[in-house]
mmCIF file of the protein (N, C-alpha, C, O) and its ligand, coordinates in Angstrom:
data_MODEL
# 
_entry.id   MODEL 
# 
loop_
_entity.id 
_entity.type 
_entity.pdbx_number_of_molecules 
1 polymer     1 
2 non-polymer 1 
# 
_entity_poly.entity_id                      1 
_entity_poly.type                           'polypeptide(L)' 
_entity_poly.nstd_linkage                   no 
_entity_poly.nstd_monomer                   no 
_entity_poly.pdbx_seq_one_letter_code       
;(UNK)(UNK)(UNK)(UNK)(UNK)(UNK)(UNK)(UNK)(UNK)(UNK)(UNK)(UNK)(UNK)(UNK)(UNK)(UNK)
(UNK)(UNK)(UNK)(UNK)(UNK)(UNK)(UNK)(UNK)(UNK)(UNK)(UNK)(UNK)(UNK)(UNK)(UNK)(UNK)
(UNK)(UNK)(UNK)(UNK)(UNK)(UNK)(UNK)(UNK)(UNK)(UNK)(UNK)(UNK)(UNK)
;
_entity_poly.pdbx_seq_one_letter_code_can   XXXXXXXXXXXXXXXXXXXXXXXXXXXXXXXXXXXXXXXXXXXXX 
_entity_poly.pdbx_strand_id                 A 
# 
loop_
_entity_poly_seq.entity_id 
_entity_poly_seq.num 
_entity_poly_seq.mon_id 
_entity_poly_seq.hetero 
1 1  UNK n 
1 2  UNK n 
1 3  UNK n 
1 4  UNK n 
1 5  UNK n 
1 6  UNK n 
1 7  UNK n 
1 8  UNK n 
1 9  UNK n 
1 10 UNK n 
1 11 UNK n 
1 12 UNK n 
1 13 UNK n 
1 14 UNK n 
1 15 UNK n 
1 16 UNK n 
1 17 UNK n 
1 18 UNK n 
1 19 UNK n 
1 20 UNK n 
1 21 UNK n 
1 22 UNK n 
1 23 UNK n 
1 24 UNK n 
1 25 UNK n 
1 26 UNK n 
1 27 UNK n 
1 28 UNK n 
1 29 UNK n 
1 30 UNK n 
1 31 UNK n 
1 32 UNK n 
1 33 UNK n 
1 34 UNK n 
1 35 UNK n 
1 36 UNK n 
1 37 UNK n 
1 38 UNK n 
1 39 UNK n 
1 40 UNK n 
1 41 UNK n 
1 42 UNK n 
1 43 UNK n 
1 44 UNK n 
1 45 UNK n 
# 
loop_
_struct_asym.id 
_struct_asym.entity_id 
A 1 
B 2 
# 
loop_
_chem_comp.id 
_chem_comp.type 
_chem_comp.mon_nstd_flag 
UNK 'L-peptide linking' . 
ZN  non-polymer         . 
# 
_pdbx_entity_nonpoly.entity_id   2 
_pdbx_entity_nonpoly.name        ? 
_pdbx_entity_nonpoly.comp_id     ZN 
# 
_pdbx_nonpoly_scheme.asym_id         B 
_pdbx_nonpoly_scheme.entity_id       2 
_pdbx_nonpoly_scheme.mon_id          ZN 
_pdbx_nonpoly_scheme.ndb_seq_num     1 
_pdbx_nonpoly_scheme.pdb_seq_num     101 
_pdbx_nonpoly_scheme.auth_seq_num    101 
_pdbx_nonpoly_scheme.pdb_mon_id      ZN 
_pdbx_nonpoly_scheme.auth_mon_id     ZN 
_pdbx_nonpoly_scheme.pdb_strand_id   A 
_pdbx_nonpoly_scheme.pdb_ins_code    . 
# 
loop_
_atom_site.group_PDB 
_atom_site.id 
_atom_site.type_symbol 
_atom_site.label_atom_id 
_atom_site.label_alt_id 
_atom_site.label_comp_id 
_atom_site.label_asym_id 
_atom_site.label_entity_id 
_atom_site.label_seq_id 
_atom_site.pdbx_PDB_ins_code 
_atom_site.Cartn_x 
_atom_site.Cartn_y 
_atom_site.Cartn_z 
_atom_site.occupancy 
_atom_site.B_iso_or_equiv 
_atom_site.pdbx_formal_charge 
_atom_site.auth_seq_id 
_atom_site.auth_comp_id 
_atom_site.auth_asym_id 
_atom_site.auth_atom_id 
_atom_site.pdbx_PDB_model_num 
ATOM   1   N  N  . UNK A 1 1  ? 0.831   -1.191  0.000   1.00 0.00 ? 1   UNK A N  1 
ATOM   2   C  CA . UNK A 1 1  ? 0.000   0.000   0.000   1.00 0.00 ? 1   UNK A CA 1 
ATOM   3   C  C  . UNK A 1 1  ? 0.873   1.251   0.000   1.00 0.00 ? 1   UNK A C  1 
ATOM   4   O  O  . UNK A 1 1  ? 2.062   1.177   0.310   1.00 0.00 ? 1   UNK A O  1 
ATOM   5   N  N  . UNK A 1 2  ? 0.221   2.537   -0.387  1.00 0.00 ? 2   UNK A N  1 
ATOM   6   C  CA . UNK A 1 2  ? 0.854   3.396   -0.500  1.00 0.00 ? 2   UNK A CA 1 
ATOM   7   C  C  . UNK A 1 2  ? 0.581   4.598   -0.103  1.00 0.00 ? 2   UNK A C  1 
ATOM   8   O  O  . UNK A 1 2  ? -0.490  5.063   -0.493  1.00 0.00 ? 2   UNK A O  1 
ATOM   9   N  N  . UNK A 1 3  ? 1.217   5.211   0.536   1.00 0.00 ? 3   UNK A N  1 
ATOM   10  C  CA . UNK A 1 3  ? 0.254   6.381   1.018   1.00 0.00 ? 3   UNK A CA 1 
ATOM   11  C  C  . UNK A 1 3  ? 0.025   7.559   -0.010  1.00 0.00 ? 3   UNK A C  1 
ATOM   12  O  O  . UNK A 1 3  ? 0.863   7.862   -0.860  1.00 0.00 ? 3   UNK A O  1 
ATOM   13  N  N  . UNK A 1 4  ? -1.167  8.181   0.146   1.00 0.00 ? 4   UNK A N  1 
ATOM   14  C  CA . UNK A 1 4  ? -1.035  9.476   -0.743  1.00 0.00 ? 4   UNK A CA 1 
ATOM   15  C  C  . UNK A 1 4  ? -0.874  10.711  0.009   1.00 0.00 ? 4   UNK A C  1 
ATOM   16  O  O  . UNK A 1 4  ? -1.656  10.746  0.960   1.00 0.00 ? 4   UNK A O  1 
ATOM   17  N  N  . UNK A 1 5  ? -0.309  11.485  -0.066  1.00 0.00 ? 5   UNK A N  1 
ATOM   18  C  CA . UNK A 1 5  ? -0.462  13.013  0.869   1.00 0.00 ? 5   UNK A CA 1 
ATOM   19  C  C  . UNK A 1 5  ? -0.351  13.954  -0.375  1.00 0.00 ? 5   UNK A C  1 
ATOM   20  O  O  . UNK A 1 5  ? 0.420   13.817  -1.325  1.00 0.00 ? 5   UNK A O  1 
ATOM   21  N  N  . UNK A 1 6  ? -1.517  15.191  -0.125  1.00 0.00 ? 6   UNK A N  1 
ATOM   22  C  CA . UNK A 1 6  ? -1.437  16.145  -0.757  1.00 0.00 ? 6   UNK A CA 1 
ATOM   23  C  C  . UNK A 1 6  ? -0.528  16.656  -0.876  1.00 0.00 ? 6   UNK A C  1 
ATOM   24  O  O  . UNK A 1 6  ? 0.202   17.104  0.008   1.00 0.00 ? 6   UNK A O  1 
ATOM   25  N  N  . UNK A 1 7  ? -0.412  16.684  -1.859  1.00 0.00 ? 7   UNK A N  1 
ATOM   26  C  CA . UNK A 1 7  ? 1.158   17.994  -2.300  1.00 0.00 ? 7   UNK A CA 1 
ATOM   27  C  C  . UNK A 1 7  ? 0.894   19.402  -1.929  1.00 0.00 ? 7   UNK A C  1 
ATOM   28  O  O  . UNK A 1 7  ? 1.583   20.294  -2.424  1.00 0.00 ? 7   UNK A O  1 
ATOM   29  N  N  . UNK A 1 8  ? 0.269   19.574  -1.377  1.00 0.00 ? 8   UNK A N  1 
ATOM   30  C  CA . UNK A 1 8  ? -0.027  21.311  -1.165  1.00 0.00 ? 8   UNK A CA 1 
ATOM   31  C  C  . UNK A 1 8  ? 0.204   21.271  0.137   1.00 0.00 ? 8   UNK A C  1 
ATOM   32  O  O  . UNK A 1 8  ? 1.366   21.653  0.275   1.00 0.00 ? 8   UNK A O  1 
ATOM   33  N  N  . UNK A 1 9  ? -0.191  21.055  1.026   1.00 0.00 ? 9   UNK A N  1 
ATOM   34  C  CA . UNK A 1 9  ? -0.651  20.611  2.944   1.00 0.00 ? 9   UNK A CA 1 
ATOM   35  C  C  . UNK A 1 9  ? 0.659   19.677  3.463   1.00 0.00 ? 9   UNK A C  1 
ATOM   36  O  O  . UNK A 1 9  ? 1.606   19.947  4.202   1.00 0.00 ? 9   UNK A O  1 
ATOM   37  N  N  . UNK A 1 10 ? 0.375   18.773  2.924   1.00 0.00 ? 10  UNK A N  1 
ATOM   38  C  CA . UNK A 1 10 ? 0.488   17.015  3.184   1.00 0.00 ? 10  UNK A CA 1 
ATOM   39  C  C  . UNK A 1 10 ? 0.260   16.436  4.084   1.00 0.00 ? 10  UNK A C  1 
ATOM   40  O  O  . UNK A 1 10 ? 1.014   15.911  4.904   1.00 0.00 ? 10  UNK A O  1 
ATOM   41  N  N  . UNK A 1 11 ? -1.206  16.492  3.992   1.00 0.00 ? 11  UNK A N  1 
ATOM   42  C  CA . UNK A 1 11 ? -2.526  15.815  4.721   1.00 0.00 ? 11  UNK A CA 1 
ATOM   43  C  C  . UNK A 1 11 ? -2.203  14.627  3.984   1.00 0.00 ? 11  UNK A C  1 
ATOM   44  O  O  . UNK A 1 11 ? -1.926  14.534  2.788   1.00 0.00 ? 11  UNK A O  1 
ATOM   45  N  N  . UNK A 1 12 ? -2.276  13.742  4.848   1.00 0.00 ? 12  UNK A N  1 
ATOM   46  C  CA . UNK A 1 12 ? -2.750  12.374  4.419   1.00 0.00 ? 12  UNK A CA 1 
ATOM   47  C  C  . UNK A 1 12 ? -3.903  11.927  3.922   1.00 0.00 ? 12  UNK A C  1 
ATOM   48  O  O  . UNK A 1 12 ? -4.793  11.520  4.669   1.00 0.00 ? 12  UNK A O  1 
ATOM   49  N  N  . UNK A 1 13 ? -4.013  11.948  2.699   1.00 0.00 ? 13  UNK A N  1 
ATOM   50  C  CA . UNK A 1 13 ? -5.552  11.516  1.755   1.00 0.00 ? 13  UNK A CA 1 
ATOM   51  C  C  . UNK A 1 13 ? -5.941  10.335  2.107   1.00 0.00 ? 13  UNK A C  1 
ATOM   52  O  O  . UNK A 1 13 ? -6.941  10.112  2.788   1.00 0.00 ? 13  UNK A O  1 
ATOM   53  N  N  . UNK A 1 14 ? -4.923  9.234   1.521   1.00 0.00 ? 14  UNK A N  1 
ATOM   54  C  CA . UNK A 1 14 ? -5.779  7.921   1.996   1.00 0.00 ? 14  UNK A CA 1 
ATOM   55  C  C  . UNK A 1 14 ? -4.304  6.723   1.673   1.00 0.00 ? 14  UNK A C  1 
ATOM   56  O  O  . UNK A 1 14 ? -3.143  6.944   1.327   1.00 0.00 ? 14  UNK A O  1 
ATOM   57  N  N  . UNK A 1 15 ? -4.915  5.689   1.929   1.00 0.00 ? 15  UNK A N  1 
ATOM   58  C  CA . UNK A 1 15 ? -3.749  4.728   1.249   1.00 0.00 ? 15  UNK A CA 1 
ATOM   59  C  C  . UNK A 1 15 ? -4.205  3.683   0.176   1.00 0.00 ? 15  UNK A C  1 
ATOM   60  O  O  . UNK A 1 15 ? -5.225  3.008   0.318   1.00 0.00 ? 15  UNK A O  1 
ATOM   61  N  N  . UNK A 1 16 ? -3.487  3.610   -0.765  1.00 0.00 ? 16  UNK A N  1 
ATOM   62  C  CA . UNK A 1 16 ? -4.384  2.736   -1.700  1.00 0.00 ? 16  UNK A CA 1 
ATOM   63  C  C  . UNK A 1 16 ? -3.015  1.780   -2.141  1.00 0.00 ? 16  UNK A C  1 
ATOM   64  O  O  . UNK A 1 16 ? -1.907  1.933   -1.627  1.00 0.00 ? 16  UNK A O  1 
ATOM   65  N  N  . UNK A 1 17 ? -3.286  0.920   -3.038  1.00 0.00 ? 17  UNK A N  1 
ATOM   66  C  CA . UNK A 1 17 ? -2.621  0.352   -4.026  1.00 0.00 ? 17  UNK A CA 1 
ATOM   67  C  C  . UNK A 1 17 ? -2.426  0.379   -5.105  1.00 0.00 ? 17  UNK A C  1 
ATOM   68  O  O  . UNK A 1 17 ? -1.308  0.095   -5.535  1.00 0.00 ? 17  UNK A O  1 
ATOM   69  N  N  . UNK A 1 18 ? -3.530  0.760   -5.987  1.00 0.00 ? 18  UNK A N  1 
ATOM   70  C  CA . UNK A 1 18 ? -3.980  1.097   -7.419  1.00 0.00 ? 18  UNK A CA 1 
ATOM   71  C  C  . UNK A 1 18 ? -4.362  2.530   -7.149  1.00 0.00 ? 18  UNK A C  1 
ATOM   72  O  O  . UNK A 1 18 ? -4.298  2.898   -5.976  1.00 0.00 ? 18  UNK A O  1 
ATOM   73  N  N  . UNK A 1 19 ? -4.759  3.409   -8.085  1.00 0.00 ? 19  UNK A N  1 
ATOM   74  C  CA . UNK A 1 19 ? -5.692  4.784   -7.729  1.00 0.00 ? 19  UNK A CA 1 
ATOM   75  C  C  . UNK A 1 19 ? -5.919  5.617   -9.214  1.00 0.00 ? 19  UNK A C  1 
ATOM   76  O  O  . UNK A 1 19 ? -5.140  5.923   -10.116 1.00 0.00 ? 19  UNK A O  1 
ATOM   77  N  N  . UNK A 1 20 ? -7.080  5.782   -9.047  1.00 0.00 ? 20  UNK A N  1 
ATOM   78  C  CA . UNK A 1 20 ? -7.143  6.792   -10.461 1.00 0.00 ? 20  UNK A CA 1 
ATOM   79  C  C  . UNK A 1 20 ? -8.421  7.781   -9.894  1.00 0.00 ? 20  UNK A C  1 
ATOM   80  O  O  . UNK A 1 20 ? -9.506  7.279   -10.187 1.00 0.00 ? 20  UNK A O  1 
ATOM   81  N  N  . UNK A 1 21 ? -8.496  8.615   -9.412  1.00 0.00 ? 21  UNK A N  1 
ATOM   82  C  CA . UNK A 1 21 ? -9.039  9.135   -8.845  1.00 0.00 ? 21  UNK A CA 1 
ATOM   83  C  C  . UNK A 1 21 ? -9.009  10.533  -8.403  1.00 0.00 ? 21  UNK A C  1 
ATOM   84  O  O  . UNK A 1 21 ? -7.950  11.056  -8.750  1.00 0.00 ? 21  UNK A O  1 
ATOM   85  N  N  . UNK A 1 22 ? -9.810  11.355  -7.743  1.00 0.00 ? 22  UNK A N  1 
ATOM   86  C  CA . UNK A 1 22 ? -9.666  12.749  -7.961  1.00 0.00 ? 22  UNK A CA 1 
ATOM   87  C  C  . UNK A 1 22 ? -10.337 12.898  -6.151  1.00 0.00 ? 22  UNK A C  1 
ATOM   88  O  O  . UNK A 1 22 ? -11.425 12.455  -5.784  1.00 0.00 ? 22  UNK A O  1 
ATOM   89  N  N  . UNK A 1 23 ? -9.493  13.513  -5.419  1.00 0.00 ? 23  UNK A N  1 
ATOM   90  C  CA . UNK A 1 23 ? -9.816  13.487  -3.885  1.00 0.00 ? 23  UNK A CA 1 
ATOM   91  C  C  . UNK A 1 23 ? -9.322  15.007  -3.526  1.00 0.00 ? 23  UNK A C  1 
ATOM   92  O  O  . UNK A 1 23 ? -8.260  15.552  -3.828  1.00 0.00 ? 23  UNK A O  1 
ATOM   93  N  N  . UNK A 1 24 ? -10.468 15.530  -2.761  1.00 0.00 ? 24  UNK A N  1 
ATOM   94  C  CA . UNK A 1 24 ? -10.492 16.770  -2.438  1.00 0.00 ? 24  UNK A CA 1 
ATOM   95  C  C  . UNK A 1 24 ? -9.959  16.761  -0.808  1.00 0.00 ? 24  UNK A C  1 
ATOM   96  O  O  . UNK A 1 24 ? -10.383 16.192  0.198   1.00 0.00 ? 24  UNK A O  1 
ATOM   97  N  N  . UNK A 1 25 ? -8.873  17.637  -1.056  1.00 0.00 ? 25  UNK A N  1 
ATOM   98  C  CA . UNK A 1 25 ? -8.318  17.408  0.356   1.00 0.00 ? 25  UNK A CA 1 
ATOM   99  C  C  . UNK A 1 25 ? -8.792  18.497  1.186   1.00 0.00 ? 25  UNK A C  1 
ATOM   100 O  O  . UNK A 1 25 ? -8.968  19.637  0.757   1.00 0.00 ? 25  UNK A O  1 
ATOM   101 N  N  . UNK A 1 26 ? -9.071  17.995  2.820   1.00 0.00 ? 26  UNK A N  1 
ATOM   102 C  CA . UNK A 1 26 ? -9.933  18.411  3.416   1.00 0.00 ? 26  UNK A CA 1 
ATOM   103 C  C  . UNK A 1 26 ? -9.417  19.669  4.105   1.00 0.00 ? 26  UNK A C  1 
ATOM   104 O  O  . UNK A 1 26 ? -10.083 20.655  4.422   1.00 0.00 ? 26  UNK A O  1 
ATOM   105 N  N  . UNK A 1 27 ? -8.041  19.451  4.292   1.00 0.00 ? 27  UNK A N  1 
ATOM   106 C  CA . UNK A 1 27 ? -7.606  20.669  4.985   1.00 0.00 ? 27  UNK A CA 1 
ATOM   107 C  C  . UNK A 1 27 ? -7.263  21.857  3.958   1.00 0.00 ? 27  UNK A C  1 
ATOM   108 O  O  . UNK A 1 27 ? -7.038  22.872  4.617   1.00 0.00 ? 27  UNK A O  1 
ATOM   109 N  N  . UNK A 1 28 ? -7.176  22.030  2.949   1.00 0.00 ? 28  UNK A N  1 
ATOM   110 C  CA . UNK A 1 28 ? -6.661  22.733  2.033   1.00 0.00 ? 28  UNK A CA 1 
ATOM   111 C  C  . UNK A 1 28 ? -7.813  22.963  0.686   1.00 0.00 ? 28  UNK A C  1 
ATOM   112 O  O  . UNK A 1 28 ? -7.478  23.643  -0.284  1.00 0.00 ? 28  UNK A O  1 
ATOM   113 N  N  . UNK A 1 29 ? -8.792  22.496  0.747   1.00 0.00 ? 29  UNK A N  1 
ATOM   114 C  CA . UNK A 1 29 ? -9.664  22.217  -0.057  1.00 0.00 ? 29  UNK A CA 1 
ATOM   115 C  C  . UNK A 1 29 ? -9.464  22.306  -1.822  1.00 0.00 ? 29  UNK A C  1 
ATOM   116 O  O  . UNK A 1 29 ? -10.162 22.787  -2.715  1.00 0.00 ? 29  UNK A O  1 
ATOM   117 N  N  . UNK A 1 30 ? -8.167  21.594  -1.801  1.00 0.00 ? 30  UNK A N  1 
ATOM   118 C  CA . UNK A 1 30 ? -7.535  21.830  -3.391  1.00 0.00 ? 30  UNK A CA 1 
ATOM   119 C  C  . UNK A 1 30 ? -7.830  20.315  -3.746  1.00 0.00 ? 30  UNK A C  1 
ATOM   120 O  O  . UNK A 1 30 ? -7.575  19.431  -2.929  1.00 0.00 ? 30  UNK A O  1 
ATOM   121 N  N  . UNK A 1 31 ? -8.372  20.043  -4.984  1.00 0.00 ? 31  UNK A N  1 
ATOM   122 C  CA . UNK A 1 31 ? -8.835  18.563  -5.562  1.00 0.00 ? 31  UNK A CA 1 
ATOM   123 C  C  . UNK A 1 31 ? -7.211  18.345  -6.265  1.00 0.00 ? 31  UNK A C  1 
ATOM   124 O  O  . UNK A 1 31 ? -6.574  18.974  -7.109  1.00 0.00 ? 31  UNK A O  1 
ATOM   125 N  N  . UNK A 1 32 ? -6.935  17.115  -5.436  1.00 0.00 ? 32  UNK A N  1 
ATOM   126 C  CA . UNK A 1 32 ? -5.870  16.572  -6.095  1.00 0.00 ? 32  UNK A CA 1 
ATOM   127 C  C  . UNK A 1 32 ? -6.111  15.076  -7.201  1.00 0.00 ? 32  UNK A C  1 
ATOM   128 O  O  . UNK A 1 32 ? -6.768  14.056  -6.996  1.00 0.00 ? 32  UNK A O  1 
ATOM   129 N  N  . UNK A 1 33 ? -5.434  15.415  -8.163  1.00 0.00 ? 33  UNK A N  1 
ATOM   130 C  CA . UNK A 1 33 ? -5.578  14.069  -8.736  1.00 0.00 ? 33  UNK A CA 1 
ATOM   131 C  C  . UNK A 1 33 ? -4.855  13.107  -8.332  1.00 0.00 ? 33  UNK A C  1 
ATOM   132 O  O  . UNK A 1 33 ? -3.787  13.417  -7.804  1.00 0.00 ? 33  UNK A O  1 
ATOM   133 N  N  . UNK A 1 34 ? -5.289  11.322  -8.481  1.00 0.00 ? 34  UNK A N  1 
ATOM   134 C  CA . UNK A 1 34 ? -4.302  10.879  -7.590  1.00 0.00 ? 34  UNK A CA 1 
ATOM   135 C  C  . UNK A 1 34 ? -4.240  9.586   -8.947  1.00 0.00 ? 34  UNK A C  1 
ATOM   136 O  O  . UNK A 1 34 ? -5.263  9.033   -9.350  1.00 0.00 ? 34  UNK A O  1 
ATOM   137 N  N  . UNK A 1 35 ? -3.259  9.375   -9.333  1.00 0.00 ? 35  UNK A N  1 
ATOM   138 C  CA . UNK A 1 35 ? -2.974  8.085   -10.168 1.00 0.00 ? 35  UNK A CA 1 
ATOM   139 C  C  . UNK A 1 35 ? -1.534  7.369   -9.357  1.00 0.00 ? 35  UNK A C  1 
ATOM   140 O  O  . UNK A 1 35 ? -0.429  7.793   -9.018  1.00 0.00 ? 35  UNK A O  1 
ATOM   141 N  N  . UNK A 1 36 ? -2.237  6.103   -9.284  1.00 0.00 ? 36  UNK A N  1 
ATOM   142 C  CA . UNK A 1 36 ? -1.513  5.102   -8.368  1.00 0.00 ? 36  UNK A CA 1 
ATOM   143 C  C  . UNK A 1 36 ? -1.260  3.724   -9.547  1.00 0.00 ? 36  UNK A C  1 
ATOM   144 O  O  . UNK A 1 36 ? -2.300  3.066   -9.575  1.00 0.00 ? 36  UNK A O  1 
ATOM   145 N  N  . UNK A 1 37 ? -0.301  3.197   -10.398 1.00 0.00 ? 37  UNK A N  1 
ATOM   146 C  CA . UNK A 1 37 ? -0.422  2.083   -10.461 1.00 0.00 ? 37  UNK A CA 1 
ATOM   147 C  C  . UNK A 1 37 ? 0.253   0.811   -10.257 1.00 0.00 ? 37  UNK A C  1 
ATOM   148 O  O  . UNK A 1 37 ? 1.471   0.930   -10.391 1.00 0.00 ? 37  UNK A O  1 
ATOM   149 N  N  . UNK A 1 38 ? -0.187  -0.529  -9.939  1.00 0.00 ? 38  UNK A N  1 
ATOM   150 C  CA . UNK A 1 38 ? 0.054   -1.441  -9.155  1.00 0.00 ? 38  UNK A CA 1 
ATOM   151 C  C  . UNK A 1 38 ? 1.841   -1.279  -9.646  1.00 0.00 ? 38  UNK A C  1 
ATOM   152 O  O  . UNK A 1 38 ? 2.483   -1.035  -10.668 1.00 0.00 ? 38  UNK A O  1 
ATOM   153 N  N  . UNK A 1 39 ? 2.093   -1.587  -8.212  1.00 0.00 ? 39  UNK A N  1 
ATOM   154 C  CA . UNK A 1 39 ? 3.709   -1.682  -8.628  1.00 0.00 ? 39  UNK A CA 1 
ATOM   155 C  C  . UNK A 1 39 ? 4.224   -3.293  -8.316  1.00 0.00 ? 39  UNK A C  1 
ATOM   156 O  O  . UNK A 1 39 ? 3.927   -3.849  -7.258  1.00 0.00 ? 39  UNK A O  1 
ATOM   157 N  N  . UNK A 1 40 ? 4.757   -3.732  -9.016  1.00 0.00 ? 40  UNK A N  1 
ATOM   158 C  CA . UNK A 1 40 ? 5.644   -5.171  -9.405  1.00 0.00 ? 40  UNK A CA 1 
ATOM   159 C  C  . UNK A 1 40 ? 6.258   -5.345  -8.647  1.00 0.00 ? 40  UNK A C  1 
ATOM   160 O  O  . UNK A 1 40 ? 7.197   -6.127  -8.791  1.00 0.00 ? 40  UNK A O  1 
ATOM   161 N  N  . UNK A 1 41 ? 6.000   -4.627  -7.336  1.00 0.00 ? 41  UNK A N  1 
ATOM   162 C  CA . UNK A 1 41 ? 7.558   -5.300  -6.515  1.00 0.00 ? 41  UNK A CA 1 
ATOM   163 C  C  . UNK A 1 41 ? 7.065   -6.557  -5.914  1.00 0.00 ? 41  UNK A C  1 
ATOM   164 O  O  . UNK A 1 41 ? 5.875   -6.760  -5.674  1.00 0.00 ? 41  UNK A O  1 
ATOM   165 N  N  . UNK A 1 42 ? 8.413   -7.740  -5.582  1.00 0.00 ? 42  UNK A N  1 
ATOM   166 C  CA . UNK A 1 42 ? 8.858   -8.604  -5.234  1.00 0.00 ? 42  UNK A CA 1 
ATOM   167 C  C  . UNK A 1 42 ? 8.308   -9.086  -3.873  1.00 0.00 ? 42  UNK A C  1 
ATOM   168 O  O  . UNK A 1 42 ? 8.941   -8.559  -2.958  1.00 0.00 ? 42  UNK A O  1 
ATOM   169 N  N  . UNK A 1 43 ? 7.549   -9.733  -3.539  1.00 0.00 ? 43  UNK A N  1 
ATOM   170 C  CA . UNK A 1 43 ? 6.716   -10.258 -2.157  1.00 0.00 ? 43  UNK A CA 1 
ATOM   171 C  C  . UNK A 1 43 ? 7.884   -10.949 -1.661  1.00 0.00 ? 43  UNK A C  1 
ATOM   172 O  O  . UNK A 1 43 ? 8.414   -11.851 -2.310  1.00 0.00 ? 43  UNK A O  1 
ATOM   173 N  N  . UNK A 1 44 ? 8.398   -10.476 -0.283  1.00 0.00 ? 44  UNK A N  1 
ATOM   174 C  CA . UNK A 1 44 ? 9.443   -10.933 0.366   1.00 0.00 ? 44  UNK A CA 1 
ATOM   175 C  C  . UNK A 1 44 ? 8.727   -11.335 1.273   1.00 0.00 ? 44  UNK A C  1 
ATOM   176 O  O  . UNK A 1 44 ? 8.020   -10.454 1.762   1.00 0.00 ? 44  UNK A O  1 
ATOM   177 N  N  . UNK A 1 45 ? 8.576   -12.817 1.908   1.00 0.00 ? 45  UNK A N  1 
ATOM   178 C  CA . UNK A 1 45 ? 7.832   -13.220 2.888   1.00 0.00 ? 45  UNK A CA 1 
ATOM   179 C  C  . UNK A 1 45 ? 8.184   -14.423 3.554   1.00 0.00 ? 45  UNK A C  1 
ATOM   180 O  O  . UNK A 1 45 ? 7.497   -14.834 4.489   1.00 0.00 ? 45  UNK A O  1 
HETATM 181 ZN ZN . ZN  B 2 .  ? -4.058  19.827  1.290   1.00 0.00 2 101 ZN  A ZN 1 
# 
């Protein structure tokens, strides 16, 4: 997972894995776009 934080504030939006999406951040009320995609890394377990 990944976190997102606004680039303006850096309020913590949300955490996702994937993301294509458009989230209005609450403290700053600037709509950030948010594109997240799945990343390939290596499951170390
Ligand atoms: Zn903000």
């Amino acid at each position: 997972m990944q976190k997102v934080k606004c680039p303006y504030c850096g309020q913590t939006l949300l955490f996702a894995r994937t993301a294509d999406i458009e989230v209005k951040c609450q403290r700053c009320k600037k709509v950030i776009e948010i594109k997240i995609k799945e990343q390939s890394e290596p499951h170390v377990k």
